[in-house]
N, C-alpha and C positions, 0 to 999 in steps of 0.2 A: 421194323424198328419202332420204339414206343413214341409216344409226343415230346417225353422226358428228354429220352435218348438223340431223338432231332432238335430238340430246344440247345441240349448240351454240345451238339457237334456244330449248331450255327453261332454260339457264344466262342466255342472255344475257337474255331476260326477266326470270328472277330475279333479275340484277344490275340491270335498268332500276326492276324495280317498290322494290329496296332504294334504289336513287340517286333515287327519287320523280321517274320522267320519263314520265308517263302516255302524254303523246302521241307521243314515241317507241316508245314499250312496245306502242301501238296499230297506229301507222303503219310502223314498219320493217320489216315485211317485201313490204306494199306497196309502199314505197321504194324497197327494195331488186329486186322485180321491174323496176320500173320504170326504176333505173339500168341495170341490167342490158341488160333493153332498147336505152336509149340510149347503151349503150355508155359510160356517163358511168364516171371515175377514184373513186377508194373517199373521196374530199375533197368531191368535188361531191356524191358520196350522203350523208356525214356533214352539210353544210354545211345540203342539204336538210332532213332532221331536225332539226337544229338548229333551224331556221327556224320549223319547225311546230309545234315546243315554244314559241319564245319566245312567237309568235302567240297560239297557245292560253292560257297561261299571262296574259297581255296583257289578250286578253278576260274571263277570270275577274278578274283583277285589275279592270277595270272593271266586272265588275257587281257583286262587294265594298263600291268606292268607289261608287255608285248606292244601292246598296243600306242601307250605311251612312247617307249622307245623309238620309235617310228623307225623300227629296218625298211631299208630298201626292196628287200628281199629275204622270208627268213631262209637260213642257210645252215642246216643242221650238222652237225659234229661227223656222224654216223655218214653222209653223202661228200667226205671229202678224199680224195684218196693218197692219204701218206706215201704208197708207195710210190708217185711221181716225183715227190720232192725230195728225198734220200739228205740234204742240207739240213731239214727240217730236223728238230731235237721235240721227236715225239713223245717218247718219258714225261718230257717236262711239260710240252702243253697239255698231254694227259691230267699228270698235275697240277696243271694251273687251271683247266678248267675245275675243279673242284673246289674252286673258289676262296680259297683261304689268302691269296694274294688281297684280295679285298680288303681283309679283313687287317691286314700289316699296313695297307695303304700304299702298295706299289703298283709302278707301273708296266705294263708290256709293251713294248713296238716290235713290231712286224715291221723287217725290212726287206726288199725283194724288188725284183723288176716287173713292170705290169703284166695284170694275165699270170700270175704264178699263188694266187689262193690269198691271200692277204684280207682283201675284203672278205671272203667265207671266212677263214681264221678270226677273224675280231668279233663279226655276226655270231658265229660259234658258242665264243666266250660271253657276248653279251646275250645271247638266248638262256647261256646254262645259268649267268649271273641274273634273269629275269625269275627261271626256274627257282634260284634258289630264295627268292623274296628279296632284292634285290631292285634298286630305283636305278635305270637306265638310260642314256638318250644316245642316238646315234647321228652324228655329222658327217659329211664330207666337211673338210677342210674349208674351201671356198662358203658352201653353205653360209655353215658359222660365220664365217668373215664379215660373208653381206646383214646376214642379222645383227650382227654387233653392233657394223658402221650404222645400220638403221637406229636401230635399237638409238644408239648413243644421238641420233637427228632427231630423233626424236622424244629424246633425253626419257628411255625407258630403259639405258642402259643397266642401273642401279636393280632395278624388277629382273631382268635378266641372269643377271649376273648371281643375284640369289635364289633364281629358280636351278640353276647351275649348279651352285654349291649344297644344295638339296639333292643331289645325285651321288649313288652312290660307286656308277662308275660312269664312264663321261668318254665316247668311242669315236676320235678323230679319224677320219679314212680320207685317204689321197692326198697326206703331203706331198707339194712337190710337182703336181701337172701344173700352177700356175702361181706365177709370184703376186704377192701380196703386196700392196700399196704399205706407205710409210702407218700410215692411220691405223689398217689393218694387220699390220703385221704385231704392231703396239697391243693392240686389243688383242689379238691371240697369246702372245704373249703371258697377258694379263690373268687370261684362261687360264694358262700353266702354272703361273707363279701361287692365283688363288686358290687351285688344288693340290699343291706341293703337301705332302703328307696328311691330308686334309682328304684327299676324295684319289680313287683310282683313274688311271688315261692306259686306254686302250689306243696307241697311235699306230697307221701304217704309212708307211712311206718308201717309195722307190728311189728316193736317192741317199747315195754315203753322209755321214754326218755332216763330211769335211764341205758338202755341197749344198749344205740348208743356210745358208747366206744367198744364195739363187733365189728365196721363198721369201726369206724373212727381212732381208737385204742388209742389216748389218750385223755384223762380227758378236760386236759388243751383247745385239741381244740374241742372236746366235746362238753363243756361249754360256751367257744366262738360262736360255730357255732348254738346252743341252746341260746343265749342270742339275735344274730339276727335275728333267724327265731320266736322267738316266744313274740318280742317286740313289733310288730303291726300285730297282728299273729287273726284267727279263728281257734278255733281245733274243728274237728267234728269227733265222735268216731264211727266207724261199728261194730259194738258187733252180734256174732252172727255163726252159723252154715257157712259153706263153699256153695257157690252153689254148685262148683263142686263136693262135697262130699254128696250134696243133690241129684243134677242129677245122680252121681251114685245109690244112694240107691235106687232110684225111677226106675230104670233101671233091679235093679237086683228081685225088688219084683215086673215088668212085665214079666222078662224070665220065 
């Protein structure tokens, strides 16, 4: 290589790492063997580049959005098995994972008794809504509650609350294992009423509708908070045995 030729490859570096284009900065000189090679025009070697950046850039952007969402567990589409749940109206979650529900600003709840997929189902949907460039966060129910009440003692409620509505779906999991104080119930609440056609809610819940006064303890917001999640709403029902009650049985009749 001439003096020229290295004068020009540690310049043009130096302008890639100041234009923050890492994987050009990586890849161009392999690139550029390789045009070379094929004889390809100085467009098809640029376009190449190009390419490899956006890719790269793409991928980070998705494990950002993954990452953000903070699953508990990710829990992929492909590892759930429909045929357990026969209740299950799989057409439609097929459909809805395709994410266009997003995009109408409705909602899904997963209703079901625990240990029947609910959590993997919402994970699911919020993996494929991360895939599709899509802003995500995932709760348990109680979670939420306690940041809220924090949140609001320490009057950071307001920051909260619009980092929230900066999402573009918003994934409650485990209505229902534990009732919520009058404060709490209020602030969640608040959650719903904020996102009503405004932001998607991914809810699951083990108990009948008629039973979310047990959680949220009055009627009045009860019925409020059931009027907006279920006005542009899918309800998909898991009927059915517990895994986990399955996996033990099947444990105890190998001992």
């Amino acid at each position: 290589m001439s003096k020229t030729e290295t004068k020009s490859t540690v310049l043009l570096k130096h302008h890639l790492k100041a234009l923050k284009l890492p994987t050009i900065h990586a890849e161009c000189e392999r690139i550029a063997e390789r045009a070379a090679a094929d004889n390809a025009d100085h467009l098809a070697f640029l376009l190449q580049l190009c390419e490899l950046e956006l890719i790269e850039r793409e991928r980070k952007a998705a494990e950002r959005r993954l990452k953000m969402a903070r699953f508990p567990a990710h829990k992929l589409l492909d590892e759930f098995d429909f045929s357990a749940r026969p209740s299950l109206n799989k057409p439609l979650f097929l459909q809805l994972v395709k994410g266009e529900y997003l995009d109408q600003r409705e909602n899904i709840l997963l209703v079901g008794p625990s240990g029947t997929g609910k959590s993997h189902l919402a994970t699911a949907l919020g993996m494929a809504a991360c895939a599709q460039g899509r802003k995500v966060r995932f709760f348990r129910v109680t979670e939420l509650i306690t940041l809220l009440l924090e949140a609001k003692e320490e009057r950071q409620l307001l920051r909260l609350r619009q980092q929230l509505a900066k999402l573009d779906l918003l994934i409650l999991d485990e209505l229902g294992y534990v009732p919520a104080s009058k404060a709490g119930a209020e602030l969640l609440f608040d959650v719903i009423a904020t996102a009503y056609e405004r932001n998607s809610l991914v809810l699951t819940t083990n108990l009948p509708f008629e039973n979310w006064t047990e959680v949220l303890g009055s009627e009045r917001l009860t019925g409020a908070a059931l009027d907006r999640l279920t006005h542009r709403c899918h309800i998909l029902e898991t009927k059915g045995e517990s895994y986990r009650l399955q996996d033990a049985k099947r444990r105890r009749r190998t001992d």
